[in-house]
PDB file as gemmi writes it, atoms N, CA and C in Angstrom:
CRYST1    1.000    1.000    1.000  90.00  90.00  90.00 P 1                      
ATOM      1  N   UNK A   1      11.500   6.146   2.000  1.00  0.00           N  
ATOM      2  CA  UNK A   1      10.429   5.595   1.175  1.00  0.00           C  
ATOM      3  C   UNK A   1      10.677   4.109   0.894  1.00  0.00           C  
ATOM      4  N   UNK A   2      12.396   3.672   0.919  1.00  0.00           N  
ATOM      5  CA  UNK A   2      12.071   2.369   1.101  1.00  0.00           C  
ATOM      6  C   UNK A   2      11.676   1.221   1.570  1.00  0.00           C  
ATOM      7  N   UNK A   3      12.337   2.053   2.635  1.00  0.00           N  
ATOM      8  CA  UNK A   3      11.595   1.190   3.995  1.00  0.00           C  
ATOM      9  C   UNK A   3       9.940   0.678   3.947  1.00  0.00           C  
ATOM     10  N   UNK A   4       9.345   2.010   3.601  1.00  0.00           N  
ATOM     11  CA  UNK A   4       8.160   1.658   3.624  1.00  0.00           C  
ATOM     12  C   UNK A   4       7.584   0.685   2.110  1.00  0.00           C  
ATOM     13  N   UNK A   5       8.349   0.996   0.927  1.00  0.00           N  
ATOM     14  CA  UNK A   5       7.800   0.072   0.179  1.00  0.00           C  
ATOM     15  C   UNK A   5       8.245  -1.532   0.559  1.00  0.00           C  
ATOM     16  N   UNK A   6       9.299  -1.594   1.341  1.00  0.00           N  
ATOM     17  CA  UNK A   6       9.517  -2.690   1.927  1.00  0.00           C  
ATOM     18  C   UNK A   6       8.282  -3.594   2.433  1.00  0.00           C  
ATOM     19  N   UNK A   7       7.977  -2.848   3.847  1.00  0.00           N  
ATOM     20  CA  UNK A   7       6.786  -3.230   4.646  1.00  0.00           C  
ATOM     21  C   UNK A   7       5.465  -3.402   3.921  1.00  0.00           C  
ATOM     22  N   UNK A   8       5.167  -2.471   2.419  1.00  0.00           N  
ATOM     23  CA  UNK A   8       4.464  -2.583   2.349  1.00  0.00           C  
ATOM     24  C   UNK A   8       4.219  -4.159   1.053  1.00  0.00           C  
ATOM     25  N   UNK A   9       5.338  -4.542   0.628  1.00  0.00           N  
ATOM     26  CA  UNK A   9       5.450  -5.704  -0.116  1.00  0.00           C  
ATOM     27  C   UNK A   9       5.312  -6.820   0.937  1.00  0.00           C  
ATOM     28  N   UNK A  10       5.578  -6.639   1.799  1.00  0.00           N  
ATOM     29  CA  UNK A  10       5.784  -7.906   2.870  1.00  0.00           C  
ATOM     30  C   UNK A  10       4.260  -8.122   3.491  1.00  0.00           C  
ATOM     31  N   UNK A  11       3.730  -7.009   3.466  1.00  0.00           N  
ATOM     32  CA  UNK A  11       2.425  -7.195   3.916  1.00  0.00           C  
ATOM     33  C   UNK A  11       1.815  -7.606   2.731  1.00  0.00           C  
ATOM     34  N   UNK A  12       1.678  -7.411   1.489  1.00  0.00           N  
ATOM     35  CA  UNK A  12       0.978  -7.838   0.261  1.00  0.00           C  
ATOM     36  C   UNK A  12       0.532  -9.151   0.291  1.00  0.00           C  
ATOM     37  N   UNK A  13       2.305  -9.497   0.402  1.00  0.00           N  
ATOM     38  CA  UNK A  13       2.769 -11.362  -0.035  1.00  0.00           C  
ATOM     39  C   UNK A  13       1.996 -11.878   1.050  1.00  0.00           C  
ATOM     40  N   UNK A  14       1.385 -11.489   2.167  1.00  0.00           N  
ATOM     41  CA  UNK A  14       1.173 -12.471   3.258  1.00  0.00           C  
ATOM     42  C   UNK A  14      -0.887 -12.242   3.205  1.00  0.00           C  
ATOM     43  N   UNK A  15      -1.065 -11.431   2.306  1.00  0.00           N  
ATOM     44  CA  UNK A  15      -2.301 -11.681   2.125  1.00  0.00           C  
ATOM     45  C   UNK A  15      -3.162 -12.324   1.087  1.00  0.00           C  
ATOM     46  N   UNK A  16      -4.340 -13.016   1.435  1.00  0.00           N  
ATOM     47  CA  UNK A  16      -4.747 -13.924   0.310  1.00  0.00           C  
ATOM     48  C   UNK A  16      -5.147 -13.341  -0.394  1.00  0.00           C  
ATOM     49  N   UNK A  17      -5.328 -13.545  -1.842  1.00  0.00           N  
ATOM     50  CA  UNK A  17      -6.005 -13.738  -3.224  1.00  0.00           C  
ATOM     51  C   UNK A  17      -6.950 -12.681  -3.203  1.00  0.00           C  
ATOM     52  N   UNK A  18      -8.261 -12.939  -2.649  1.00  0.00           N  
ATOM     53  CA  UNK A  18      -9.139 -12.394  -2.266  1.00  0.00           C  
ATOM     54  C   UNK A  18      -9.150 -11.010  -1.752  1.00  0.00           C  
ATOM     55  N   UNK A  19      -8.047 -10.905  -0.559  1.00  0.00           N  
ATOM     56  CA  UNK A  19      -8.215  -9.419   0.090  1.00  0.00           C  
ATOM     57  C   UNK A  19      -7.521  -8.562  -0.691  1.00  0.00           C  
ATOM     58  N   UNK A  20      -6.589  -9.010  -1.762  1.00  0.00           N  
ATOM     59  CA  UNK A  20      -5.807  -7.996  -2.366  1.00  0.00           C  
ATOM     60  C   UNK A  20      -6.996  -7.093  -3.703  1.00  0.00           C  
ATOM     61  N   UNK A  21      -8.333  -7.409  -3.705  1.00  0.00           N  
ATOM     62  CA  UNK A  21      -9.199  -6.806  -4.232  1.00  0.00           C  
ATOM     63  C   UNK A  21      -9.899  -5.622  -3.683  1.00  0.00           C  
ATOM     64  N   UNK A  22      -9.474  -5.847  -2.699  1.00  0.00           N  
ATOM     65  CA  UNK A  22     -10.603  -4.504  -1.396  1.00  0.00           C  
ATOM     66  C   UNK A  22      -9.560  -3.769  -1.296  1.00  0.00           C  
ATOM     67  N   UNK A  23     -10.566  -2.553  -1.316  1.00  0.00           N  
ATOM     68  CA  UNK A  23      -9.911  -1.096  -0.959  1.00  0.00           C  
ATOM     69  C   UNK A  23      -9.152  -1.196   0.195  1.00  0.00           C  
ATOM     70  N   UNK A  24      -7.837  -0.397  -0.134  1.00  0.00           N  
ATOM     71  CA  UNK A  24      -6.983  -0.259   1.448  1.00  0.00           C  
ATOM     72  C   UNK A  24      -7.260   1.487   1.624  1.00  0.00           C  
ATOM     73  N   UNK A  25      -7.176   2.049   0.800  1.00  0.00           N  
ATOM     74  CA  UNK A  25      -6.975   3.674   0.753  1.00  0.00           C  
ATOM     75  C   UNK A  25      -8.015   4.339  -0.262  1.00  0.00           C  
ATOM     76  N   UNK A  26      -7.943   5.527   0.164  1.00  0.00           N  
ATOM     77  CA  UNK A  26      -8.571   6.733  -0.696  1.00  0.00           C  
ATOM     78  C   UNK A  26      -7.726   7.783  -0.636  1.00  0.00           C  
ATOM     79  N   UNK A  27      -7.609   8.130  -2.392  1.00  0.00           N  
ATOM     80  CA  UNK A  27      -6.744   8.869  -2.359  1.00  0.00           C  
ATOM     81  C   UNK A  27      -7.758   9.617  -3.408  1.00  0.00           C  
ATOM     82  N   UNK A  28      -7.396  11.368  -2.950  1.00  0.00           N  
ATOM     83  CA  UNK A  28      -8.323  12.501  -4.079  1.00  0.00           C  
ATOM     84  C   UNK A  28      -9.532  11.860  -3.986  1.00  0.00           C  
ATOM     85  N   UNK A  29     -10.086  11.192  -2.885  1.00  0.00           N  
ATOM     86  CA  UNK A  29     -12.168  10.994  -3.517  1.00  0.00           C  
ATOM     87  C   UNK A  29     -11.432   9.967  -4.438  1.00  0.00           C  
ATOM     88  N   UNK A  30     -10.590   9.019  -4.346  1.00  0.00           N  
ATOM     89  CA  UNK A  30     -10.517   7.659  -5.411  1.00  0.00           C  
ATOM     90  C   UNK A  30     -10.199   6.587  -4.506  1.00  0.00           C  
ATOM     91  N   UNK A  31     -11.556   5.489  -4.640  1.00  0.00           N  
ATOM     92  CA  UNK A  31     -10.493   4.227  -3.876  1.00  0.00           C  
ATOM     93  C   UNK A  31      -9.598   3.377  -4.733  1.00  0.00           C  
ATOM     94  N   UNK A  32      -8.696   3.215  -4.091  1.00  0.00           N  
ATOM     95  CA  UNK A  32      -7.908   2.022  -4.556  1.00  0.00           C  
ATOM     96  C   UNK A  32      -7.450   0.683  -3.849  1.00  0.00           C  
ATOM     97  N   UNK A  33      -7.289  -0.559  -4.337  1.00  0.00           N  
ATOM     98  CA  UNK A  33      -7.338  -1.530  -3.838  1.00  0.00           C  
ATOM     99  C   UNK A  33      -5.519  -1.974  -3.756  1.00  0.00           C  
ATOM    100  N   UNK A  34      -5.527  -2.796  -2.806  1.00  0.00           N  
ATOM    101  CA  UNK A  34      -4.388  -3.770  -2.785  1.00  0.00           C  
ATOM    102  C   UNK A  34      -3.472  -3.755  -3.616  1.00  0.00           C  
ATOM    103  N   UNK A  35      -3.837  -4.434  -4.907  1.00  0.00           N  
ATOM    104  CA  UNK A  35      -3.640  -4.521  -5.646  1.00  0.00           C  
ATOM    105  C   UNK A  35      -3.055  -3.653  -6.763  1.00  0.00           C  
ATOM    106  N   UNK A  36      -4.147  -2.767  -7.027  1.00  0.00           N  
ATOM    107  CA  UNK A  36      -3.438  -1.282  -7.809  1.00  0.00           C  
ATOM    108  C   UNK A  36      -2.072  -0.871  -7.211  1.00  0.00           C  
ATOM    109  N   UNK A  37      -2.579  -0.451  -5.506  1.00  0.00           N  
ATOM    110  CA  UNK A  37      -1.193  -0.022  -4.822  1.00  0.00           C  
ATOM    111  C   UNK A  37       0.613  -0.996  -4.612  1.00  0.00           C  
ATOM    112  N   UNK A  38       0.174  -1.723  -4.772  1.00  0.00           N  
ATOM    113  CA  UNK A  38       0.832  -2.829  -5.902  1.00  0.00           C  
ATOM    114  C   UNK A  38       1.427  -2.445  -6.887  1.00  0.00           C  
ATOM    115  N   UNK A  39       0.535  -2.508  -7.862  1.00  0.00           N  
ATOM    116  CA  UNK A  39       1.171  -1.754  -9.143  1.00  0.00           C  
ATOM    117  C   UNK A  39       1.876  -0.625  -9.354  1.00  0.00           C  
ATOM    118  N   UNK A  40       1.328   0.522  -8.734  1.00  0.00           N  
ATOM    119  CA  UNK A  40       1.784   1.563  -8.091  1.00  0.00           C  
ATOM    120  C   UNK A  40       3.235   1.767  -7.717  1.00  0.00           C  
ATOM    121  N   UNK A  41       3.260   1.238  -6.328  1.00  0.00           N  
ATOM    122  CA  UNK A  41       4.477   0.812  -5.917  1.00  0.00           C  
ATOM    123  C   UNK A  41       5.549   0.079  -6.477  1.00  0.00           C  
ATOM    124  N   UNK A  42       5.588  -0.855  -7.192  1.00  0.00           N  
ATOM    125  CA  UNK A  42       6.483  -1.380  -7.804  1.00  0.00           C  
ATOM    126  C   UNK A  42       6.828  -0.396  -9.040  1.00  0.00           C  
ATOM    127  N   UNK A  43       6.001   0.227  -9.993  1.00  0.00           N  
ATOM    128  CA  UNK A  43       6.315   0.786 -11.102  1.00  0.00           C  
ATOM    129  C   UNK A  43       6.952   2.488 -10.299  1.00  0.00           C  
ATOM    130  N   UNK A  44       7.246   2.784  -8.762  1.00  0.00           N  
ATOM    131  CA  UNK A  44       7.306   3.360  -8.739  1.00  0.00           C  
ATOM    132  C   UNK A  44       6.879   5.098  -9.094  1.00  0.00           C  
ATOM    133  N   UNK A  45       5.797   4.984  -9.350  1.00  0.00           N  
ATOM    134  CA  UNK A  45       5.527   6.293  -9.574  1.00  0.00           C  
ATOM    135  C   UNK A  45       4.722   7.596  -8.340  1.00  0.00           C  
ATOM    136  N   UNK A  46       4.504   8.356  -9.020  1.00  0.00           N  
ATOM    137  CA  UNK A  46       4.270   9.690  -7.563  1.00  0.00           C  
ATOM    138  C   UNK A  46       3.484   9.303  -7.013  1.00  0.00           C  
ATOM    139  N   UNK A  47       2.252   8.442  -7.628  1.00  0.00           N  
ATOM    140  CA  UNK A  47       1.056   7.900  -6.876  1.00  0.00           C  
ATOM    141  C   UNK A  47       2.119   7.332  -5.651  1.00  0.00           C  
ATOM    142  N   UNK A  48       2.514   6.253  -6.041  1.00  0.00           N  
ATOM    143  CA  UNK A  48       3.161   5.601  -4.964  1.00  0.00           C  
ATOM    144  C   UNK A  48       3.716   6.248  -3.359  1.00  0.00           C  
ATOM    145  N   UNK A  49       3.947   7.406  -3.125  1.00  0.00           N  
ATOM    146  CA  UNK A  49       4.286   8.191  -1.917  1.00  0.00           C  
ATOM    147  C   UNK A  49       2.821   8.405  -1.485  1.00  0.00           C  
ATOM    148  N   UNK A  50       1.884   8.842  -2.417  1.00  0.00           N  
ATOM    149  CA  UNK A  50       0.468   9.090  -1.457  1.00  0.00           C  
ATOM    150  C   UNK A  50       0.310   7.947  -1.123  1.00  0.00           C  
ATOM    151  N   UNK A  51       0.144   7.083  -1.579  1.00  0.00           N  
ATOM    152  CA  UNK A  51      -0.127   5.354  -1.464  1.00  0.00           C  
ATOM    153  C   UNK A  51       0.624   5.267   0.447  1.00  0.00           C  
ATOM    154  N   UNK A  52       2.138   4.992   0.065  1.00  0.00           N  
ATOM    155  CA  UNK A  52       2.949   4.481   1.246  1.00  0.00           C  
ATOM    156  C   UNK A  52       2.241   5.668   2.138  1.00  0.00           C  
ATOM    157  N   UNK A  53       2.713   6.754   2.357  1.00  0.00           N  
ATOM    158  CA  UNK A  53       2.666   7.811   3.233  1.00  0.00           C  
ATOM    159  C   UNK A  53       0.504   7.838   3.903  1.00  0.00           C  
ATOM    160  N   UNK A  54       0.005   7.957   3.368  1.00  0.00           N  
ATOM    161  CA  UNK A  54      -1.604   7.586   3.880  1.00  0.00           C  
ATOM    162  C   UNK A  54      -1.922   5.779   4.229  1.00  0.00           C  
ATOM    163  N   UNK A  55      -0.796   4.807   3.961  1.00  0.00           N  
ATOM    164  CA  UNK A  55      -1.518   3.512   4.823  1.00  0.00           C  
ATOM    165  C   UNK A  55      -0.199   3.473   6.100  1.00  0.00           C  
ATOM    166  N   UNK A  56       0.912   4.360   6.502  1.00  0.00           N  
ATOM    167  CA  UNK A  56       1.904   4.991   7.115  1.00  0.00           C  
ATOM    168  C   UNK A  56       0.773   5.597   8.555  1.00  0.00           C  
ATOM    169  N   UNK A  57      -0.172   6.661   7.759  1.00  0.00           N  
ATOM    170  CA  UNK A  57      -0.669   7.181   8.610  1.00  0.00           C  
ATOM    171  C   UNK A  57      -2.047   6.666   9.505  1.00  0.00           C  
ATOM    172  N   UNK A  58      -2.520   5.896   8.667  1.00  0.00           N  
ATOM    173  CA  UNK A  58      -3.320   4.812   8.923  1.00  0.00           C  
ATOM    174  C   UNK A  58      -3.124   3.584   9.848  1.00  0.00           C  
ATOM    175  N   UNK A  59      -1.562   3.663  10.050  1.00  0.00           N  
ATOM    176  CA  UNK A  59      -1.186   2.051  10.679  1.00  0.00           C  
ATOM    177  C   UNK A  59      -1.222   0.838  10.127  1.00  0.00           C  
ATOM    178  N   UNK A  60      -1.213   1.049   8.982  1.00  0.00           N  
ATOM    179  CA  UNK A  60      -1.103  -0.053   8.015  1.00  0.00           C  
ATOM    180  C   UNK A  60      -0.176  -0.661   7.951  1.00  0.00           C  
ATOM    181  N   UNK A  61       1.310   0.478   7.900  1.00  0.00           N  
ATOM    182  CA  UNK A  61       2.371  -0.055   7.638  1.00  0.00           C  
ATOM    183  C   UNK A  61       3.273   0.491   8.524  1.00  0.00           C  
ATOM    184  N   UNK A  62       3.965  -0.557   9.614  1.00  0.00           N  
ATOM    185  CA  UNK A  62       4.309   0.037  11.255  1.00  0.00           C  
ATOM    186  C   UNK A  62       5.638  -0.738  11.232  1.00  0.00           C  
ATOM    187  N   UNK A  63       6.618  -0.241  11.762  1.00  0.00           N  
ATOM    188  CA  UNK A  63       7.254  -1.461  12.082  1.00  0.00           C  
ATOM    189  C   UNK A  63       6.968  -2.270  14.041  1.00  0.00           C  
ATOM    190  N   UNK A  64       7.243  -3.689  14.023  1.00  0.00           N  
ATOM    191  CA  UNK A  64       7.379  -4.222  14.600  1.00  0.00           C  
ATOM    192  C   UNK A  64       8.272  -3.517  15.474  1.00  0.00           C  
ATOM    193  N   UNK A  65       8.131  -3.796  17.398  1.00  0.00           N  
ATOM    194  CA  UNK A  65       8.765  -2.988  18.379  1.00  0.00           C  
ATOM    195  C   UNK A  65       8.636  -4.178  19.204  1.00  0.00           C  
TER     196      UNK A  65                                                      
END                                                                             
């Protein structure tokens, strides 16, 4: 899971202002944005694994090959 909160901070920092407002995911029939998952992630909580693990499955968050 760290790994991926890794990738997924590194991708944050490299996006502008703006895109961190738009939905990346839906989680339960809820969107959430950039941003929230952000919050999420850093405060660590359970949200945070649906978060990493569905933009994981999405290709959001890949490593480099």
């Amino acid at each position: 899971m760290a790994d991926l909160s890794a990738l997924f901070f590194k991708a944050y920092s490299h996006l502008p202002a703006d895109e961190r407002t738009q939905v990346i995911v839906i989680i339960d029939g809820k969107p959430y944005t950039w941003d929230r998952a952000y919050d999420e992630i850093k405060a660590k909580t359970e949200l945070r694994k649906k978060f990493l693990n569905r933009m994981e499955e999405l290709g959001i968050l890949h490593e480099k090959k």
